[in-house]
MIFIVEX-102843 format. One line per field, with one value per residue: residue number from 1; x, y, z of N, C-alpha, C, O, CB in turn; residue in one letter. Coordinates in nm, 4 decimals. Glycine has a CB too. Example, Ala and Ser with C-alpha at 12.3 -4.5 7.8 and 13.67 -1.06 7.14 Angstrom:
BEGIN
k: 1  2
n.c1: 1.3190  1.2850
n.c2: -0.5690  -0.2250
n.c3: 0.7800  0.7080
ca.c1: 1.2300  1.3670
ca.c2: -0.4500  -0.1060
ca.c3: 0.7800  0.7140
c.c1: 1.3200  1.2900
c.c2: -0.3300  0.0030
c.c3: 0.7800  0.7870
o.c1: 1.4236  1.3409
o.c2: -0.3319  0.1138
o.c3: 0.8465  0.8039
cb.c1: 1.1308  1.4084
cb.c2: -0.4473  -0.0598
cb.c3: 0.9046  0.5725
r: A  S
END
This chain:
BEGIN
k: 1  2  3  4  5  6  7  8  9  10  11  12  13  14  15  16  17  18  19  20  21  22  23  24  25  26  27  28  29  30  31  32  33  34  35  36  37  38  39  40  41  42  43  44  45  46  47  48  49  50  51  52  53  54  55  56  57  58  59  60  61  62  63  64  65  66  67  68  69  70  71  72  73  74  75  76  77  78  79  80  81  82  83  84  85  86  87  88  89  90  91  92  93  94  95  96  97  98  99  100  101  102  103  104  105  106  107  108  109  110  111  112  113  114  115  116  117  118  119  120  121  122  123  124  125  126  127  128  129  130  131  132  133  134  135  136  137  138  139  140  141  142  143  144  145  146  147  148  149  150  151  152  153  154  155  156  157  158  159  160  161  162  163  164  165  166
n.c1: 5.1967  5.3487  5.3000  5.4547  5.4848  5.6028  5.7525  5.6385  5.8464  5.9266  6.0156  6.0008  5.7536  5.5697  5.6674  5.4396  5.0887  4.7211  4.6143  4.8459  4.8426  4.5605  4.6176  4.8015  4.6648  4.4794  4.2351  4.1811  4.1664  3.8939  3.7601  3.7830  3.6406  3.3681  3.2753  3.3089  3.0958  2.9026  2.8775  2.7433  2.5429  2.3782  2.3557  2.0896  1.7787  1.5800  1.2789  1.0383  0.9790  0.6773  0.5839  0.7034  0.9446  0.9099  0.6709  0.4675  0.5494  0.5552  0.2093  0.1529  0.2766  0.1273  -0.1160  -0.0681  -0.0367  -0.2772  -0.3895  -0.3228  -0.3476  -0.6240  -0.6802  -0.5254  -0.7594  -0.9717  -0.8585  -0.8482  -1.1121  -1.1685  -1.0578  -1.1631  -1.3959  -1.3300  -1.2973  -1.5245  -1.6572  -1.4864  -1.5580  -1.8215  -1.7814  -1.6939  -1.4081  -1.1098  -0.9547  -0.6870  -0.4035  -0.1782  0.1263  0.1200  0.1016  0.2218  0.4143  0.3562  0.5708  0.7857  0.7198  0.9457  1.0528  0.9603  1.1808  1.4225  1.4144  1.3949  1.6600  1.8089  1.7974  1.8552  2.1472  2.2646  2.2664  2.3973  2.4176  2.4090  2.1718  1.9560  1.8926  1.8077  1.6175  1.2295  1.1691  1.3404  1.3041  1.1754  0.8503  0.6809  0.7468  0.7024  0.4409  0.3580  0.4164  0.2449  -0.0142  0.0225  0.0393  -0.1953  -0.3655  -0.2849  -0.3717  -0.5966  -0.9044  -0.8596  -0.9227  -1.0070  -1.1090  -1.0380  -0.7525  -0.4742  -0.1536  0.0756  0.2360  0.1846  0.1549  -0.0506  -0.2432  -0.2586  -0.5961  -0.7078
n.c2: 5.3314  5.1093  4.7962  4.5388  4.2206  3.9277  3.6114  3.2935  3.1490  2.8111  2.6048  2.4400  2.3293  2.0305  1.8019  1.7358  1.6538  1.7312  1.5103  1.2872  1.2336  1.0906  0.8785  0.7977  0.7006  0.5076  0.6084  0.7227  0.4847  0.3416  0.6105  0.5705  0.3304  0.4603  0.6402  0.4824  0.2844  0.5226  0.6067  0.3454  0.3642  0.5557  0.4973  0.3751  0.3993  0.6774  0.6734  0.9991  1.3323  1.2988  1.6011  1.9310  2.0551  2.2934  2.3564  2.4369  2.6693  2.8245  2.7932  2.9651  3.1929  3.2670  3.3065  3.5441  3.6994  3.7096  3.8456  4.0826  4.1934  4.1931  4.3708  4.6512  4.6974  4.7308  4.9668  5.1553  5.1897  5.2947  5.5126  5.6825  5.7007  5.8440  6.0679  6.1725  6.2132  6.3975  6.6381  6.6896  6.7777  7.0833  7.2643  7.2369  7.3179  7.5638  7.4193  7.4091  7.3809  7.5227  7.7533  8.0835  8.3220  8.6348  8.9164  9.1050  9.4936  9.6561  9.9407  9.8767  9.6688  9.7700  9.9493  9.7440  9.6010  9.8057  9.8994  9.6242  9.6239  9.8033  9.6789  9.4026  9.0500  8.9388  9.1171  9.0914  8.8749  8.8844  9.0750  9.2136  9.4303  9.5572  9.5940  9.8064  10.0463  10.0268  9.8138  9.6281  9.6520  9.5781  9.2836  9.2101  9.2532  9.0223  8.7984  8.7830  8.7664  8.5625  8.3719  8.0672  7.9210  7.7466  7.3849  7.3816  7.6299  8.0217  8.1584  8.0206  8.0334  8.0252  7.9053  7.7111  7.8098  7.9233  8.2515  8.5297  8.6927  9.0457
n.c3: 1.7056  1.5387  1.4119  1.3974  1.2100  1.3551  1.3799  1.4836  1.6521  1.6660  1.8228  2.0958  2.0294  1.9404  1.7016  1.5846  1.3962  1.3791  1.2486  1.2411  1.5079  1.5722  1.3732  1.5460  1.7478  1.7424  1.6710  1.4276  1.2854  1.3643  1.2983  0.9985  0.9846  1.0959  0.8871  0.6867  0.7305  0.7423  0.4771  0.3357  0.4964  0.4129  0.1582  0.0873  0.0640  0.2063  0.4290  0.3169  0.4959  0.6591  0.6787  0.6541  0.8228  0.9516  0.9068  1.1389  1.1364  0.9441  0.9146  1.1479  1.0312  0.8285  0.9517  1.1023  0.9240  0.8311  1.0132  1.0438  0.8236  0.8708  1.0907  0.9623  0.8002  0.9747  1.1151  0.8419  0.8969  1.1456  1.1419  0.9247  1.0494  1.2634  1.1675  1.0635  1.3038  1.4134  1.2879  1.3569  1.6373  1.8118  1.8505  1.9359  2.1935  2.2875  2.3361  2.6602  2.6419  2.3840  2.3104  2.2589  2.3406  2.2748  2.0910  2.2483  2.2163  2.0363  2.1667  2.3583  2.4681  2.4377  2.6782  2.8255  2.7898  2.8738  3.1534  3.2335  3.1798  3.3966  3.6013  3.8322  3.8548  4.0791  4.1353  3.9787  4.0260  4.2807  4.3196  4.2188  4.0998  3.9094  3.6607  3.4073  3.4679  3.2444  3.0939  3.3119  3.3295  3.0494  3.0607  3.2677  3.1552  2.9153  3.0585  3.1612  2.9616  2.8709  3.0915  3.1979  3.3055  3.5617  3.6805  3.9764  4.0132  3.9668  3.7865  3.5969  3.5051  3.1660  3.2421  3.4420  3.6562  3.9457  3.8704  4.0101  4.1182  4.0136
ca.c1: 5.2839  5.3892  5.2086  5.5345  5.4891  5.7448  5.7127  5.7102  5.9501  5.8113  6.1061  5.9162  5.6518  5.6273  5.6438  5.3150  4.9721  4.6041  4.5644  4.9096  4.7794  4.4347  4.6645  4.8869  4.5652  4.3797  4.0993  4.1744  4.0817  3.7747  3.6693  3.7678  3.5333  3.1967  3.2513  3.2275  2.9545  2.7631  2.8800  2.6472  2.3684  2.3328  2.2734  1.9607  1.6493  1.5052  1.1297  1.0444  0.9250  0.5510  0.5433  0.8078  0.9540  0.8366  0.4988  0.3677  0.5830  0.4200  0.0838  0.1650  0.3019  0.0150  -0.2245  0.0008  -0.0573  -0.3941  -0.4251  -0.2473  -0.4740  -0.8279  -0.6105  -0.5449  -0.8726  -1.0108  -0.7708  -0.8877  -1.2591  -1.1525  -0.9726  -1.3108  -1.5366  -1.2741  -1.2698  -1.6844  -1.7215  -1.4259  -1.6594  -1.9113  -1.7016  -1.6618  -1.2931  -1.0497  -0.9409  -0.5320  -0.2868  -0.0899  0.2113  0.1077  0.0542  0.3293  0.3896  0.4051  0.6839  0.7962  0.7367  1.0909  1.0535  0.9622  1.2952  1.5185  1.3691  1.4547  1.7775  1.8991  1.7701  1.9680  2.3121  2.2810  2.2480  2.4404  2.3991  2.2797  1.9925  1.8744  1.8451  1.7258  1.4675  1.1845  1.1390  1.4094  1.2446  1.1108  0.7344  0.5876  0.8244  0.6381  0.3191  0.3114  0.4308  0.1524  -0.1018  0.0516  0.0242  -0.3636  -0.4358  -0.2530  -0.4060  -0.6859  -0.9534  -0.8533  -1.0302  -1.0493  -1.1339  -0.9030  -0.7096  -0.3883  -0.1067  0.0544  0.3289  0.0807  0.1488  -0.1815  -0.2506  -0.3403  -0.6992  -0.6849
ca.c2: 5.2185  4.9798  4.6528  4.4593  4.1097  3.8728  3.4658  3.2341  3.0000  2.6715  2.5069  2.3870  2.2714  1.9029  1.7911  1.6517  1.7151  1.6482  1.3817  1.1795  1.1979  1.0402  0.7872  0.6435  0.6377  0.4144  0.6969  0.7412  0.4003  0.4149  0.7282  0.5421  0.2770  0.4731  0.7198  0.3788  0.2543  0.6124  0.5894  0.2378  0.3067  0.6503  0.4514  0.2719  0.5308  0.7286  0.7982  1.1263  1.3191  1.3144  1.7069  2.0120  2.0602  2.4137  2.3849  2.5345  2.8150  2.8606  2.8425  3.0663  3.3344  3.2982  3.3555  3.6877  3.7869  3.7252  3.9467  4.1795  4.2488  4.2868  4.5139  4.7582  4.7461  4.8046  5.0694  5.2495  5.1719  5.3493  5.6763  5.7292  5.7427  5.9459  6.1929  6.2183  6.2571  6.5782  6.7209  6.7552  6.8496  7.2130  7.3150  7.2262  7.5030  7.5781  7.3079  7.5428  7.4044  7.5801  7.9376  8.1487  8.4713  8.7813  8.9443  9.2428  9.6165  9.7013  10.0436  9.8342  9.5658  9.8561  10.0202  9.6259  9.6115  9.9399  9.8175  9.5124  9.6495  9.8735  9.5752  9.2627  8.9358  8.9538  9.2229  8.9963  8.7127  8.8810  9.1961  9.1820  9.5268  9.6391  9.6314  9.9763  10.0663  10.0082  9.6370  9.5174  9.6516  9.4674  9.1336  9.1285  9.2308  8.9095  8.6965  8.8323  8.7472  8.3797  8.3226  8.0280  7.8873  7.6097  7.3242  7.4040  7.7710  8.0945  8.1566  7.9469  8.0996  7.9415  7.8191  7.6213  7.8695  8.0249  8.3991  8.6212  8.8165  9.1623
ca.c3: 1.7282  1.4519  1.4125  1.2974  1.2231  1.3946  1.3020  1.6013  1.7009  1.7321  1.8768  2.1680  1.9702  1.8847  1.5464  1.5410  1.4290  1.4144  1.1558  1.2762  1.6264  1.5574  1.3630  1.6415  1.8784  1.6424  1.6132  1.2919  1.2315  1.4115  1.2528  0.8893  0.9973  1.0737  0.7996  0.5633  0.7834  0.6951  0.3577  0.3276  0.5431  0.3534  0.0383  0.1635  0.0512  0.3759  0.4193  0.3423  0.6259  0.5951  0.6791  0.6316  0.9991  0.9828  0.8636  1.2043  1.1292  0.7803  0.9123  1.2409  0.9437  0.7488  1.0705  1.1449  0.7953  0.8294  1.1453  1.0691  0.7448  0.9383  1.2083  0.8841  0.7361  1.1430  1.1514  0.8006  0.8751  1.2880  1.0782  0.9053  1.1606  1.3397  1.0571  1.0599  1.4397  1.4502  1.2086  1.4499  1.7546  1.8364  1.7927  2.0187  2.2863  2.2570  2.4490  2.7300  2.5308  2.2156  2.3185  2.2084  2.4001  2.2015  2.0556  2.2666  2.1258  2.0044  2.2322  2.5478  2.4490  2.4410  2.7763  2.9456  2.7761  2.9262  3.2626  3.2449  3.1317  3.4372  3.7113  3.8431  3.8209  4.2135  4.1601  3.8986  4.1043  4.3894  4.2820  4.1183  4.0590  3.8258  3.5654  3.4239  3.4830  3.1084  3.0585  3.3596  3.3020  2.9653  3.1152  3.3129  3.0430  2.8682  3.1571  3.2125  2.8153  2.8358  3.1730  3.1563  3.4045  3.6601  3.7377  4.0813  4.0105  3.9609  3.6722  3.5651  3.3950  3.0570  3.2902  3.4807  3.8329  4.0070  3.8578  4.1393  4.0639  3.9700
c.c1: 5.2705  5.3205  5.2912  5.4960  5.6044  5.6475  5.7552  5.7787  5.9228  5.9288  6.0725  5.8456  5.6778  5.5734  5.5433  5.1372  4.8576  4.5793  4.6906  4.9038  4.6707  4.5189  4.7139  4.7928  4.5132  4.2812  4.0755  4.0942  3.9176  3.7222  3.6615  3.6530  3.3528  3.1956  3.2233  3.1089  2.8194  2.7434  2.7263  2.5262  2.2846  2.2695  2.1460  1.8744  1.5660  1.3511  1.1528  0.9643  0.7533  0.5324  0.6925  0.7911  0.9086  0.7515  0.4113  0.4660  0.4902  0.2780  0.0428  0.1701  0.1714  -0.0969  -0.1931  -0.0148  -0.2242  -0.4667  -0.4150  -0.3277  -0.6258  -0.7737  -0.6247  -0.7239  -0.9521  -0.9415  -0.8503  -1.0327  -1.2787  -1.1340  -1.0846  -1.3753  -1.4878  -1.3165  -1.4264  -1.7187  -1.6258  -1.5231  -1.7460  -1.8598  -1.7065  -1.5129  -1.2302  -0.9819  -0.7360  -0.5287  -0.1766  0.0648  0.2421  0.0989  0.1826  0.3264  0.4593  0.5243  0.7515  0.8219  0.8812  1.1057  1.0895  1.1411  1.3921  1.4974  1.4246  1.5891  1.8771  1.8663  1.8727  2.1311  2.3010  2.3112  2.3541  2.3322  2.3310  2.1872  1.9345  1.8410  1.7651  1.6233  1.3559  1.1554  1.2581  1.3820  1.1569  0.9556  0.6443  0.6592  0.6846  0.4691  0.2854  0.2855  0.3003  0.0217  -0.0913  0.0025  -0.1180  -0.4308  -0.4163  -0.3079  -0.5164  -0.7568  -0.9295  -0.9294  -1.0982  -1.0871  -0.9880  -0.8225  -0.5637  -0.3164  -0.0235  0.2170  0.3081  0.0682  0.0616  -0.1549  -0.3023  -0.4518  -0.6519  -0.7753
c.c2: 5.1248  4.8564  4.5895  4.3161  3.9938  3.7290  3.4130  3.1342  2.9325  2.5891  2.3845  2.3179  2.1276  1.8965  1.7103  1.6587  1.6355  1.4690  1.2430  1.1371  1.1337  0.9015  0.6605  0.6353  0.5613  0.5036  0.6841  0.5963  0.3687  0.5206  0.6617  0.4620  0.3298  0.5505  0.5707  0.3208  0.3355  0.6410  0.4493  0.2537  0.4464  0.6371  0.3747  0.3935  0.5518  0.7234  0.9247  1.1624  1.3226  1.5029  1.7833  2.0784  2.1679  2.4829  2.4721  2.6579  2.8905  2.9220  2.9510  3.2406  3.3791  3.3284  3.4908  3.7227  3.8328  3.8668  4.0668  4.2987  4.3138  4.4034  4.6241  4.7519  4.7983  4.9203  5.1775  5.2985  5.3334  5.5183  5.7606  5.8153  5.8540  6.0762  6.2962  6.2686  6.3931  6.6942  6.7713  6.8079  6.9692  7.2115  7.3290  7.3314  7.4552  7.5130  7.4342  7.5293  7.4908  7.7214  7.9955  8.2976  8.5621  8.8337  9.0943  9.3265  9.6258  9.8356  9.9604  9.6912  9.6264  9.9262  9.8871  9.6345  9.7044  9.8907  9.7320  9.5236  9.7154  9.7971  9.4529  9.1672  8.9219  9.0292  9.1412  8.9189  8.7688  9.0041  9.1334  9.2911  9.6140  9.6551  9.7672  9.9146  9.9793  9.8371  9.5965  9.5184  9.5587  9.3295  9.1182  9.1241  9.0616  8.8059  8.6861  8.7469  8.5611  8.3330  8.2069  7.9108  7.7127  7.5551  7.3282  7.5772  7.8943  8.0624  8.0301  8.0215  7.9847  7.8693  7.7218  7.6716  7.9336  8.1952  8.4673  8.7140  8.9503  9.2388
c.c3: 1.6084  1.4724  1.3071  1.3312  1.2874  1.3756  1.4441  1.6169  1.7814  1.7682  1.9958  2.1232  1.9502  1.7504  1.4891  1.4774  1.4037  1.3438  1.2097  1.4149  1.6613  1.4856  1.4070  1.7610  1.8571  1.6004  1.5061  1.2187  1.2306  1.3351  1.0727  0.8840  0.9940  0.9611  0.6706  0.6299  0.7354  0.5764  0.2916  0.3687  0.4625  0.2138  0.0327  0.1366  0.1945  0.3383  0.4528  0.4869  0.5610  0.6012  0.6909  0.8248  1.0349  0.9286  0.9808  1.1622  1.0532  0.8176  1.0047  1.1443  0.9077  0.8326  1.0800  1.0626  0.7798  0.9218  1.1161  0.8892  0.7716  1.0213  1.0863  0.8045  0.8569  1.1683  1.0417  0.8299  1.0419  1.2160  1.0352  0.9473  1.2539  1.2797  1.0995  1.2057  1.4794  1.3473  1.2709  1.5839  1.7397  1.8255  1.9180  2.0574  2.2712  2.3979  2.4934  2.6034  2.4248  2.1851  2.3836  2.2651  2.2907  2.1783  2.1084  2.1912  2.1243  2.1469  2.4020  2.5621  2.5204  2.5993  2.8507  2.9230  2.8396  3.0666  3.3015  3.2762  3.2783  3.5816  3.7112  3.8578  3.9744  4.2444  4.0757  3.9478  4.2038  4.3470  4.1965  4.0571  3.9674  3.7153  3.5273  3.4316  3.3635  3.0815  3.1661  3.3590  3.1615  2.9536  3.1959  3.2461  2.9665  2.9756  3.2415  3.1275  2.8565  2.9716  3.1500  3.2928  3.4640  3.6737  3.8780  4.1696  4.0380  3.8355  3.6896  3.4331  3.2932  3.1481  3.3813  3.6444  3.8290  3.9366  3.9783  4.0783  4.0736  4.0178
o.c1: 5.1633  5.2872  5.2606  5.4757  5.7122  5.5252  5.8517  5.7420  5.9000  5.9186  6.1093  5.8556  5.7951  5.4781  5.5460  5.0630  4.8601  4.5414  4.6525  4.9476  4.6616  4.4868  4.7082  4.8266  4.4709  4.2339  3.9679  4.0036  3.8401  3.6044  3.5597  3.5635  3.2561  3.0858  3.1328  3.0105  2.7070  2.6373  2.6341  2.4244  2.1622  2.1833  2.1301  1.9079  1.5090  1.3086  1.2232  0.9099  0.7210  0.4555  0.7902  0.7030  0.8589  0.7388  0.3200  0.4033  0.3998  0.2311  -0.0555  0.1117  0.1145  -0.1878  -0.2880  -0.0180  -0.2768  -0.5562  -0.4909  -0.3440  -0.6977  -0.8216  -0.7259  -0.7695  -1.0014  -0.9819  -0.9109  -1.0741  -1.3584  -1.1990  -1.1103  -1.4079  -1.5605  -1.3629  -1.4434  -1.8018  -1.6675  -1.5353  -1.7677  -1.9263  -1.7308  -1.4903  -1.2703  -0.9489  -0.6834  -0.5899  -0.1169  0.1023  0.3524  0.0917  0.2339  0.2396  0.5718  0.6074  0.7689  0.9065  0.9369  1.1874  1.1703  1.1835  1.4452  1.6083  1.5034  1.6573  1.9977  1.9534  1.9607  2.2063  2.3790  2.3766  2.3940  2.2106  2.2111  2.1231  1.8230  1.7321  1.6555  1.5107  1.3695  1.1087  1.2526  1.4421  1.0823  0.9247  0.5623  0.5797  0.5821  0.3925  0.1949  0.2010  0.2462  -0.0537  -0.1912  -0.0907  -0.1476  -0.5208  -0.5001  -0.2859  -0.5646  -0.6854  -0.9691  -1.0375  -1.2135  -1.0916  -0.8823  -0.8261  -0.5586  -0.3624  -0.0411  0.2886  0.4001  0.0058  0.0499  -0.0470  -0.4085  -0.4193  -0.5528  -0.7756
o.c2: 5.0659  4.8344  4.5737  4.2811  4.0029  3.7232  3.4508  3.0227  2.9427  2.4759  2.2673  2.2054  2.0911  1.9545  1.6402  1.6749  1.5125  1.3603  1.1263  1.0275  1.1077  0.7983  0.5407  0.5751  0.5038  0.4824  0.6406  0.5933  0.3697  0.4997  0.6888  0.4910  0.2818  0.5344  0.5688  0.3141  0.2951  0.6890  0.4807  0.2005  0.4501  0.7064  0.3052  0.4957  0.4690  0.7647  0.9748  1.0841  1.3443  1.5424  1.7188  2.1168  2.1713  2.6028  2.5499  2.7635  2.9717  3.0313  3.0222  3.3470  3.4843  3.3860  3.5681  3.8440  3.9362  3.9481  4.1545  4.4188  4.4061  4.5167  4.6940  4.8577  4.9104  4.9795  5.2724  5.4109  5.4271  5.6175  5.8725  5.9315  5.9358  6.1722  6.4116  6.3579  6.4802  6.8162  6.8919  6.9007  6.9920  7.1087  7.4084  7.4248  7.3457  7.5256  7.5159  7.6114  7.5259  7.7846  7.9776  8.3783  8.5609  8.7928  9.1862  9.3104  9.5975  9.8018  9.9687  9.6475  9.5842  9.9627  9.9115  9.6722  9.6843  9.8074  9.7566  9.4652  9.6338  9.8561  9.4074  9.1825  8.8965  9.0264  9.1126  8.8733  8.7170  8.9600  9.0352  9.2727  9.7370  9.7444  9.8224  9.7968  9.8904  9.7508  9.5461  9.4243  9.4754  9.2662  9.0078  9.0278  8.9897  8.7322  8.6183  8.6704  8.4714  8.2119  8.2409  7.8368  7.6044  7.6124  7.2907  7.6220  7.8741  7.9499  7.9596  8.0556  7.8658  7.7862  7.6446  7.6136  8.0128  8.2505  8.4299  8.8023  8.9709  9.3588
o.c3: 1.5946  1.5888  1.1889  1.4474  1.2286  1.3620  1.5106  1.5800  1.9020  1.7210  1.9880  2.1723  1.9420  1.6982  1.3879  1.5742  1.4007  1.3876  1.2193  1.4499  1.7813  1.5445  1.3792  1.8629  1.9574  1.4887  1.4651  1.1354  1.1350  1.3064  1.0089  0.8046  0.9348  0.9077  0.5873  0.5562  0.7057  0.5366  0.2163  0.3244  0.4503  0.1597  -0.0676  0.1965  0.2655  0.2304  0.5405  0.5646  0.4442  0.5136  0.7290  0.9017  1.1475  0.9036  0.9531  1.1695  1.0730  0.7857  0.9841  1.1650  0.9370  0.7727  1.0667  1.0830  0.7386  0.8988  1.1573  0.8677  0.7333  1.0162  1.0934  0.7611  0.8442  1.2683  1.0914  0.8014  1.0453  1.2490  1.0795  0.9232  1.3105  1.3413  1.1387  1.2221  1.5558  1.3590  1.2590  1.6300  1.6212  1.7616  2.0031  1.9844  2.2512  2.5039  2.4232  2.5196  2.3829  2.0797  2.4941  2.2319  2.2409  2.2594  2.0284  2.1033  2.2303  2.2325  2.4945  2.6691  2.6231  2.6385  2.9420  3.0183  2.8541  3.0916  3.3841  3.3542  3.3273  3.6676  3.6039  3.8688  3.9857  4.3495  4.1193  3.9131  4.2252  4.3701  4.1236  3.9447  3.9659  3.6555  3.6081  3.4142  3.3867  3.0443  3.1201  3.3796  3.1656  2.8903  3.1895  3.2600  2.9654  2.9435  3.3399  3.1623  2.8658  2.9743  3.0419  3.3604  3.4210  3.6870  3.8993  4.2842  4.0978  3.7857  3.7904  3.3242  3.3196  3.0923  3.4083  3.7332  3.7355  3.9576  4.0283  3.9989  4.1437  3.9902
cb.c1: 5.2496  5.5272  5.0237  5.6996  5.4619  5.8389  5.8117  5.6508  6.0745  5.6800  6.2050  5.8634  5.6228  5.5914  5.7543  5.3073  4.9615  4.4800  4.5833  5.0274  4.7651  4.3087  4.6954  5.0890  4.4708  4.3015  4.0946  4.3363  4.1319  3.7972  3.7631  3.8712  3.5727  3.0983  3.3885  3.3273  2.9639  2.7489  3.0553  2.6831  2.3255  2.4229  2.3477  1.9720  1.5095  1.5521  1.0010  0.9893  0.9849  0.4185  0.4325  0.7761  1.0935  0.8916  0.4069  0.3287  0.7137  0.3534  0.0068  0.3206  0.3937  -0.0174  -0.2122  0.1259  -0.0053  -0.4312  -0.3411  -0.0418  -0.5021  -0.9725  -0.3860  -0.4066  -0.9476  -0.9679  -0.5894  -0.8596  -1.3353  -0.9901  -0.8538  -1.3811  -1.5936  -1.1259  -1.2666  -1.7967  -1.7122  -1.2055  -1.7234  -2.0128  -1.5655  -1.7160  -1.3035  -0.9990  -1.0534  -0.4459  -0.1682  -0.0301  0.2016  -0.0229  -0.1093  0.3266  0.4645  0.3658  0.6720  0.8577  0.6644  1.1030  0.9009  0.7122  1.3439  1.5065  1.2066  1.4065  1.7791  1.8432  1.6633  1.9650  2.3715  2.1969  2.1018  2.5293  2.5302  2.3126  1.9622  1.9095  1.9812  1.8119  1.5167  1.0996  1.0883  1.5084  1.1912  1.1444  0.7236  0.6286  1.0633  0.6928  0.2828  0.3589  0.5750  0.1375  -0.0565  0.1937  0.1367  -0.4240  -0.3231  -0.0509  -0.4273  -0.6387  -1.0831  -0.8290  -1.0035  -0.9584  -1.2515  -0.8156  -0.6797  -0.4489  -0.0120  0.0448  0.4115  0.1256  0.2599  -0.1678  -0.3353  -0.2241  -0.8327  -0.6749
cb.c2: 5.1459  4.9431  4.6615  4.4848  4.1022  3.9260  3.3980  3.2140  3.0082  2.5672  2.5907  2.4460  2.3372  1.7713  1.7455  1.6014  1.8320  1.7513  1.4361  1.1938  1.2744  1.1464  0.8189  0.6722  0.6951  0.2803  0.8309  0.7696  0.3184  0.4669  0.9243  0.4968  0.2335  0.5507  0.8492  0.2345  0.2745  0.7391  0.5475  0.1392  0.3032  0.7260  0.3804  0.2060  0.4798  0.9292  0.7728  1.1959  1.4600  1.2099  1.7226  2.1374  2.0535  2.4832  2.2145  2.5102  2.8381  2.6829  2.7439  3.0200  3.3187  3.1927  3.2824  3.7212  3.6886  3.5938  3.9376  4.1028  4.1557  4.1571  4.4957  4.7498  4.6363  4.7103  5.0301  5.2349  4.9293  5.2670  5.6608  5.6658  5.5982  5.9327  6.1142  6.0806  6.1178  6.6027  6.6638  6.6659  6.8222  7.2641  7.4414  7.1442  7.5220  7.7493  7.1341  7.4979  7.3385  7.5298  7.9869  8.1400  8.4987  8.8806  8.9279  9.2685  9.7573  9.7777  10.1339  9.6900  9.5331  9.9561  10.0812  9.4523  9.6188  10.1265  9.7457  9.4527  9.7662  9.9614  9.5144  9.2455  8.8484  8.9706  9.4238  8.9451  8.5992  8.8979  9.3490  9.1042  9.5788  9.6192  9.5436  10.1181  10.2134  10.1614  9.5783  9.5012  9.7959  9.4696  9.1050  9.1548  9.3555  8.9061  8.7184  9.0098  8.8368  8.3152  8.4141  7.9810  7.9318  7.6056  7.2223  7.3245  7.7826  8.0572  8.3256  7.8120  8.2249  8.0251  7.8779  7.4468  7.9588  8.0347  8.4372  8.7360  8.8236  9.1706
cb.c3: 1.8624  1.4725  1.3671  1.3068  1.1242  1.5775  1.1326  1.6777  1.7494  1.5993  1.9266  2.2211  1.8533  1.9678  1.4844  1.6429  1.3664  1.3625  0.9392  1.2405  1.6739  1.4615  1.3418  1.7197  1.9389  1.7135  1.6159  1.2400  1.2663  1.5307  1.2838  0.8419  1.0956  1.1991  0.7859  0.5013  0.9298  0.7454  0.3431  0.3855  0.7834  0.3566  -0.0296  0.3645  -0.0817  0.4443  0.5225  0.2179  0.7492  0.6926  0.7831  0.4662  1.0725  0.9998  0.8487  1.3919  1.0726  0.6857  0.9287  1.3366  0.7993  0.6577  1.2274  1.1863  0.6510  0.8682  1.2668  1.0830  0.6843  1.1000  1.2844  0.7703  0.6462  1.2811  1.1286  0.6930  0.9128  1.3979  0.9167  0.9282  1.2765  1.3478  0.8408  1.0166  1.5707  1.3835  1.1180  1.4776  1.7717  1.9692  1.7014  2.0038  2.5721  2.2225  2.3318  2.9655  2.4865  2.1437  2.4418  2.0546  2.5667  2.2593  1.9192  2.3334  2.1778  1.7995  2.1994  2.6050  2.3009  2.3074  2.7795  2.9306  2.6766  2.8802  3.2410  3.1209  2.9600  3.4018  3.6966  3.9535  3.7624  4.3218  4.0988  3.8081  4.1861  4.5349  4.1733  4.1284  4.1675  3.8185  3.5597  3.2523  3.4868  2.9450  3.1428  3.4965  3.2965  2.9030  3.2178  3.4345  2.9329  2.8331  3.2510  3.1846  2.6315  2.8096  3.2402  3.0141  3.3740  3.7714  3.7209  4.1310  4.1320  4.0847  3.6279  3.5502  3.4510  2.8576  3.3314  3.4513  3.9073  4.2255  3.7440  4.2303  4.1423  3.8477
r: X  X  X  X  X  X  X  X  X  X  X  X  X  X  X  X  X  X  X  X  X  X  X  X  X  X  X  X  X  X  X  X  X  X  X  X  X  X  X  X  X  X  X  X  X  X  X  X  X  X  X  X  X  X  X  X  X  X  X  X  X  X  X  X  X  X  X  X  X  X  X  X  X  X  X  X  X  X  X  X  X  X  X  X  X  X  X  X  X  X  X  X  X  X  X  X  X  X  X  X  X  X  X  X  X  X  X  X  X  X  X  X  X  X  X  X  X  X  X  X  X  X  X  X  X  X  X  X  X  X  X  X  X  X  X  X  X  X  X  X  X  X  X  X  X  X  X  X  X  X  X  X  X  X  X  X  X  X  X  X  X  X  X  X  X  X
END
């Protein structure tokens, strides 16, 4: 759509504006008056202030600067000591996150793949056994290896559900 300009017609309008309206109220006079009033009293020398109005700012900054200096030197002095005490630690055990399941044998891929193609979308959902013999025997080898001991005893697999003993 076009965004034509059109000019408005001020016919309505009255032919008057700010400055001759402040005129015939007297304002104008009035307003000539204090502006020479502030003209005069502006020539008269002020006291300065004795202090800059945002001196606490200043010194608030300069506190936060301050702070914020011992925080980093507390911080490199903290990194340190961090450094020296993983040194002596034993070696942190793998985060479930971090443990990467194996890369199926090409042989056993091809053995699921053929599987698959051969099934719907409702044996998948509902079996668990369509899978050939050697696929699921490996899955659970995997799921033996990545298993790891619960706090409340019994294994824990890397998806964080109970392993059943063997």
């Amino acid at each position: 759509m076009p965004n034509t300009l059109v000019r408005a017609a001020a016919e309505g309008m009255p032919a008057i504006n700010r400055r001759r309206l402040l005129n015939l109220t007297g304002a104008g006079l009035a307003l000539a008056a204090t502006a020479a009033s502030v003209r005069n009293a502006s020539a008269t020398p002020v006291a300065a202030p004795a202090e800059h109005p945002d001196a606490d700012l200043f010194r608030l900054d300069k506190e936060l600067e301050e702070a914020h200096a011992r925080m980093e030197r507390a911080s490199e002095a903290n990194r340190g000591v961090s450094g020296k005490i993983e040194a002596f630690l034993p070696p942190r055990p793998l985060h479930p996150t971090d443990w990467k399941s194996p890369q199926m044998p090409a042989h056993l891929k091809q053995l699921e793949d053929d599987a698959f193609k051969t099934l719907s979308f409702h044996d998948v959902a509902t079996k668990d056994d369509w899978k050939p013999e050697p696929v699921r025997a490996w899955r659970e080898e995997i799921k033996r290896k990545s298993a790891r001991p619960s706090r409340v005893g019994g294994m824990v697999g890397p998806e964080g559900r109970a392993v059943p003993r063997a």
